[in-house]
C-alpha positions in Angstrom: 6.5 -10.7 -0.1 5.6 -10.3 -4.2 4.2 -7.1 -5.0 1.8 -9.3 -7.3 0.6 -11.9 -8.6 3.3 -14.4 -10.5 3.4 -16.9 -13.0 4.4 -20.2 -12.2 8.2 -20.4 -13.6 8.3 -16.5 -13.9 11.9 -15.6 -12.5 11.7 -13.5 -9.2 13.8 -10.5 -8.8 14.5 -7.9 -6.1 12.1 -5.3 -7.9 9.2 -7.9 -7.7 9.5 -7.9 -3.9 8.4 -5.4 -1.4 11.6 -3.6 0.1 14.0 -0.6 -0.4 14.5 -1.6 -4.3 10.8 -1.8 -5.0 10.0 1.6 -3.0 12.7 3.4 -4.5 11.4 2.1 -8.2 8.2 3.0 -7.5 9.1 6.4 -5.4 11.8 8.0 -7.5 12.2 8.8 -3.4 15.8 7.3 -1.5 13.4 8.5 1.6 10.2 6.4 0.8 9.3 3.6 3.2 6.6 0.6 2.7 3.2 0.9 4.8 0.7 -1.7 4.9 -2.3 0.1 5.5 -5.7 -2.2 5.9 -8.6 -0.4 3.8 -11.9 0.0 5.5 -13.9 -1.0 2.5 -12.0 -4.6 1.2 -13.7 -4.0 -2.4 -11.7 -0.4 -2.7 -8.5 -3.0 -3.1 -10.0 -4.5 -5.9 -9.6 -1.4 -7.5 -5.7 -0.8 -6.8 -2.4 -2.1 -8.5 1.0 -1.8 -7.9 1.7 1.6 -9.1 -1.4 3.0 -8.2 -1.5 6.7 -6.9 -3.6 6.9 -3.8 -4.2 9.2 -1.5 -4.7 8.2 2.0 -7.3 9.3 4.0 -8.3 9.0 7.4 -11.4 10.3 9.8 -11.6 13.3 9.4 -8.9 14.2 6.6 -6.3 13.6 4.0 -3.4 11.7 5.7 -0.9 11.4 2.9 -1.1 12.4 -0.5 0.2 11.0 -4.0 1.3 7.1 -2.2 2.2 4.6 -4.7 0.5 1.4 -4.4 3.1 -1.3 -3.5 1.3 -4.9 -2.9 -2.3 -5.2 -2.9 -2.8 -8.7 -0.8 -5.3 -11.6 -1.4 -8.5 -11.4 0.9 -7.9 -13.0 3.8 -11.3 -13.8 4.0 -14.7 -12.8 6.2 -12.6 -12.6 9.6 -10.2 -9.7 8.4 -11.3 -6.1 9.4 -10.2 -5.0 6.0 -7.8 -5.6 2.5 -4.1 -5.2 3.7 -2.9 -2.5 0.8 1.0 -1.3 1.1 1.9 1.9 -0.3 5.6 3.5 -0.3 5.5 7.3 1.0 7.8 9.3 2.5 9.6 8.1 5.7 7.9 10.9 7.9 4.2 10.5 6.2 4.4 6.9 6.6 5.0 6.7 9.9 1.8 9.4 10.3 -0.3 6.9 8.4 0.8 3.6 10.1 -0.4 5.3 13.5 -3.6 6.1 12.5 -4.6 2.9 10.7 -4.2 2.1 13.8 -6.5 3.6 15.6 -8.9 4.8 12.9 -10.9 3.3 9.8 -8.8 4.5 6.3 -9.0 4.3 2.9 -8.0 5.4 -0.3 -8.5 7.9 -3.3 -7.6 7.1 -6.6 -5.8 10.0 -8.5 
């Protein structure tokens, strides 16, 4: 999957592609792991690119702080519950955040 939007003809690399290269690039972390988390509001995505610093937050607190902003995927139109955003975090914080999207609305700050 491209962390963005390409050109037609651009070359394609392993940084331009979520995975360990991109999270560690973005992360400075050899711990960080990709999440996709899917954002409550759709129009908070608009806001976000790769290399954004978000913080995650969930009901009622602050799940993760200081993610980087991986991919920020196209709208998937009116039958998705929300933007699918993936941000790189720590291992440990990641897997905190994938459970809850699950079971709870989240979103993002911007720092």
């Amino acid at each position: 999957m491209l962390t963005g939007a390409a050109r037609a003809g651009e070359p394609i690399t392993d940084v331009r592609l979520v995975g360990p290269e991109n999270t560690l690039l973005a992360t400075g972390n050899p711990d960080a792991v990709a999440v996709p988390v899917r954002l409550t509001d759709a129009a908070v995505a608009d806001l976000l690119r790769p290399g954004s610093r978000v913080d995650v937050v969930g009901d009622p607190a602050v799940l993760a702080n200081d993610a980087v902003v991986v991919a920020v995927r196209p709208s998937e139109g009116a039958s998705a519950k929300g933007r699918l955003v993936v941000v790189a975090l720590p291992r440990q914080a990641a897997a905190k955040v994938a459970a809850a999207s699950l079971a709870q609305s989240v979103t993002v700050t911007l720092r």
